[in-house]
matplotlib code that plots the C-alpha trace (Angstrom):
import matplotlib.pyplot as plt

x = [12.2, 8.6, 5.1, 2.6, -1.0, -3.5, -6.8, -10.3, -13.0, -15.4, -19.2, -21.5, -24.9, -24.1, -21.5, -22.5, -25.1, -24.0, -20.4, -20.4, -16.8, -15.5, -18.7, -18.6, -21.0, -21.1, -20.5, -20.2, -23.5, -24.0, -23.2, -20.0, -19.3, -19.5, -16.8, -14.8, -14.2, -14.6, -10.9, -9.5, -10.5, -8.2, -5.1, -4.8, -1.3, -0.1, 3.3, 2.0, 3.9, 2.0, -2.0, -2.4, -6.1, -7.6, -10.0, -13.2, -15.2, -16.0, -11.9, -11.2, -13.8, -12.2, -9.1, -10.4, -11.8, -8.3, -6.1, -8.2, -7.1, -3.6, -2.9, -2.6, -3.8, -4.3, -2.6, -4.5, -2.8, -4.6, -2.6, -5.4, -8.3, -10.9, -11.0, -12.3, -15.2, -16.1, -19.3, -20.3, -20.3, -23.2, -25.1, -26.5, -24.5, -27.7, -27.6, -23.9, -24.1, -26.2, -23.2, -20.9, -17.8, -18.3, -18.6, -15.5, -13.8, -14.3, -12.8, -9.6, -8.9, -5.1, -6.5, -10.2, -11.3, -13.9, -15.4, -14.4, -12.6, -9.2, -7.6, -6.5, -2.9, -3.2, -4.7, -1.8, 1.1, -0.1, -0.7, 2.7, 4.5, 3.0, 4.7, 7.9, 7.3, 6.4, 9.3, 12.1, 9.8, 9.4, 11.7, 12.0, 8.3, 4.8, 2.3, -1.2, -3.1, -6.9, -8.2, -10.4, -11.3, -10.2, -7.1, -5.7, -6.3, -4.5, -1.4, -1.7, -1.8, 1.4, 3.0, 1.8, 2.5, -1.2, -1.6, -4.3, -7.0, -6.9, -7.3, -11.0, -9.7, -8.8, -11.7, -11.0, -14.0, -15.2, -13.0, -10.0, -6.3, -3.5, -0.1, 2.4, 6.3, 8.9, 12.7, 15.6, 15.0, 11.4, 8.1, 6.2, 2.7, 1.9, -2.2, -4.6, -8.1, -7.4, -10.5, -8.8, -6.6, -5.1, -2.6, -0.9, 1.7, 2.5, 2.7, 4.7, 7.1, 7.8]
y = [6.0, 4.7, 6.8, 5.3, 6.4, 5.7, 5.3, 4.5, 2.2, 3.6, 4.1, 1.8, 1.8, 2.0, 4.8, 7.3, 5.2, 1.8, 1.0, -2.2, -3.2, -6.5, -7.8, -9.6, -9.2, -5.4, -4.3, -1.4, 0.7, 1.8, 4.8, 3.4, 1.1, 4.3, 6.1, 3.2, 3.2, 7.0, 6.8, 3.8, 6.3, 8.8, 6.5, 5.3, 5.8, 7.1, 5.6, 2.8, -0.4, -2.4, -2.5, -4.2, -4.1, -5.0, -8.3, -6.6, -6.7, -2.9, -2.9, -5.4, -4.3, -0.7, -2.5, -4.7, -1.7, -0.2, -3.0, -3.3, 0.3, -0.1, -3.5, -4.9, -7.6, -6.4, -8.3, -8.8, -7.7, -7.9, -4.8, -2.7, -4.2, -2.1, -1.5, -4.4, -2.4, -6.1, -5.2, -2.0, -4.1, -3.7, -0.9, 2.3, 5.6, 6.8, 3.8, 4.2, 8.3, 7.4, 5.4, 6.8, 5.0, 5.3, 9.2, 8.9, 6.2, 9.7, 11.6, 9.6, 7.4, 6.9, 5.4, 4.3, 0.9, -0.8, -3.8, -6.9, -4.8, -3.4, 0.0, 2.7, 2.3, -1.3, -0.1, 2.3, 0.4, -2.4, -0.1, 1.8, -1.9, -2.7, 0.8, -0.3, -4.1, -1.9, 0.3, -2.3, -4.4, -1.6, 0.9, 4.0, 2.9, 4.2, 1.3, 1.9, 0.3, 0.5, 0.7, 1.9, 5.4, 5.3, 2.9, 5.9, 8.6, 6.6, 6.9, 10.7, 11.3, 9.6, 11.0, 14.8, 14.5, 14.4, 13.4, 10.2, 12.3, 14.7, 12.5, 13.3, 16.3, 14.6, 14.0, 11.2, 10.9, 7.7, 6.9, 9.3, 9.5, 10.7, 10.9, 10.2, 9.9, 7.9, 9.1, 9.2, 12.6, 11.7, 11.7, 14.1, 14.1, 16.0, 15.1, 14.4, 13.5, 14.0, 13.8, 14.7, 11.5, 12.4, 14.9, 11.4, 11.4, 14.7, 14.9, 11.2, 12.8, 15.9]
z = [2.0, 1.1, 0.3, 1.7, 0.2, 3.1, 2.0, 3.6, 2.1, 0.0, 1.4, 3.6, 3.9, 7.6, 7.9, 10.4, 11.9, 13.0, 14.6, 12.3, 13.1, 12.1, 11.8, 8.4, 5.6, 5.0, 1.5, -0.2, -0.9, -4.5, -3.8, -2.4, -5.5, -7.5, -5.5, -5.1, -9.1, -9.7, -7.0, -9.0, -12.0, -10.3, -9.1, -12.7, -14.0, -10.5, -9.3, -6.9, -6.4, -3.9, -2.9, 0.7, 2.4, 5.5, 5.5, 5.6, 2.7, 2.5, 2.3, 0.0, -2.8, -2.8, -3.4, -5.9, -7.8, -7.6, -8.0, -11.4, -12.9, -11.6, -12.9, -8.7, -7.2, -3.1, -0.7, 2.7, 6.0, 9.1, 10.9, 8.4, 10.4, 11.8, 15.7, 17.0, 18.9, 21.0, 22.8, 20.7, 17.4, 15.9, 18.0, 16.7, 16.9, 18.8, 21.4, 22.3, 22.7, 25.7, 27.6, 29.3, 28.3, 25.1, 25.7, 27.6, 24.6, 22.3, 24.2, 25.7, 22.9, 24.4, 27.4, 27.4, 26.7, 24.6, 26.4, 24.9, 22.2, 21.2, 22.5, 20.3, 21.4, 19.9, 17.2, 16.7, 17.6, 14.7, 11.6, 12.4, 13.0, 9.2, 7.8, 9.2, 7.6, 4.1, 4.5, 4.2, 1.5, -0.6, -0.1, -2.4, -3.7, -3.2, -1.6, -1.1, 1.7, 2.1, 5.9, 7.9, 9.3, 12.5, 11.7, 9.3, 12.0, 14.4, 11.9, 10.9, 14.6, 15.0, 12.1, 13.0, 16.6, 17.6, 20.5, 20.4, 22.6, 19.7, 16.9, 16.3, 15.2, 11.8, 9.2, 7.0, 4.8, 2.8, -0.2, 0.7, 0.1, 2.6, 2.2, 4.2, 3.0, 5.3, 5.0, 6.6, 8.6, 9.4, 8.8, 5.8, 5.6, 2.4, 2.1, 4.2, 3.6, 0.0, -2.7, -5.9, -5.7, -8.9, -6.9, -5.7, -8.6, -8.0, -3.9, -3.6, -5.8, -3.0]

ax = plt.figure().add_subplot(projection="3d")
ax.plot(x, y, z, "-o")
ax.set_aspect("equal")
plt.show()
């Protein structure tokens, strides 16, 4: 059995507008350095073993900022990337609603593909083969692992029986915690899109 806390990167100044992707260089805002600490604030003294982040900078400060509190030092794995959105990396939210494959990418995730980019099957199938890796490194442990929006939907949805299609209906805000618990009989997800972080303790014990 493992718990794994999945948890998005605090705020960019770009979230909401731009699809920035991989594209390097994009920090956290202040606002997002505030929330990034006022989570690590929250996680402090919970019952995680193991901090593991995607690349990206916007990932790997929220992890520093939590790894600090807990005593962790993050380790990178690249299966908590973001989307590689190929083409649509770096255009406006505004640009892209006026194409009709991107319309048609929000609306048949399971199927529809991003030119030059990565489908959300791919997406899927990598996070859920790094759960499995987690599960026999740490078993009977909580682990943390800071990604990306999109990345932890595609996991919920997997874990819930969401059908990939349907995964917009999941809200996974800037700087949130969900929970998922791996046993022996199955999945438990017992927190999603979590802002009171400090229930972590309390729900990994369930």
């Amino acid at each position: 059995m493992i718990t794994l806390a999945l948890i998005r990167h605090a705020a960019h100044g770009l979230v909401g507008h731009t699809i920035v992707g991989r594209a390097p260089g994009v920090h956290l805002s202040p606002e997002g350095v505030r929330q990034a600490q006022t989570l690590a604030g929250r996680l402090a003294g919970s019952a995680i073993a193991a901090l593991y982040t995607s690349p990206l900078e916007r990932a790997t400060e929220t992890a520093a900022a939590i790894g600090a509190r807990l005593g962790l030092e993050a380790s990178v794995a690249e299966e908590l990337n973001e989307i590689d959105f190929g083409a649509w990396t770096g255009r406006t939210v505004a640009e892209l609603d006026q194409i009709e494959a991107w319309r048609q990418f929000n609306v048949f995730r399971s199927s529809a593909q991003i030119p030059d980019g990565e489908t959300m099957l791919a997406v899927q199938t990598r996070v859920l083969r790094l759960a499995r890796r987690l599960t026999a490194a740490h078993p009977g442990r909580t682990v943390a692992l800071v990604s990306h929006g999109d990345v932890i939907k595609a996991a919920l949805a997997h874990y819930l029986g969401v059908h990939l299609d349907l995964f917009q209906r999941i809200e996974i805000a800037p700087a949130s915690v969900s929970l998922v618990q791996l046993g022996p009989y199955g999945p438990k997800v017992l927190l999603v899109n979590g802002s009171a972080a400090e229930r972590l303790a309390n729900a990994a014990d369930a």
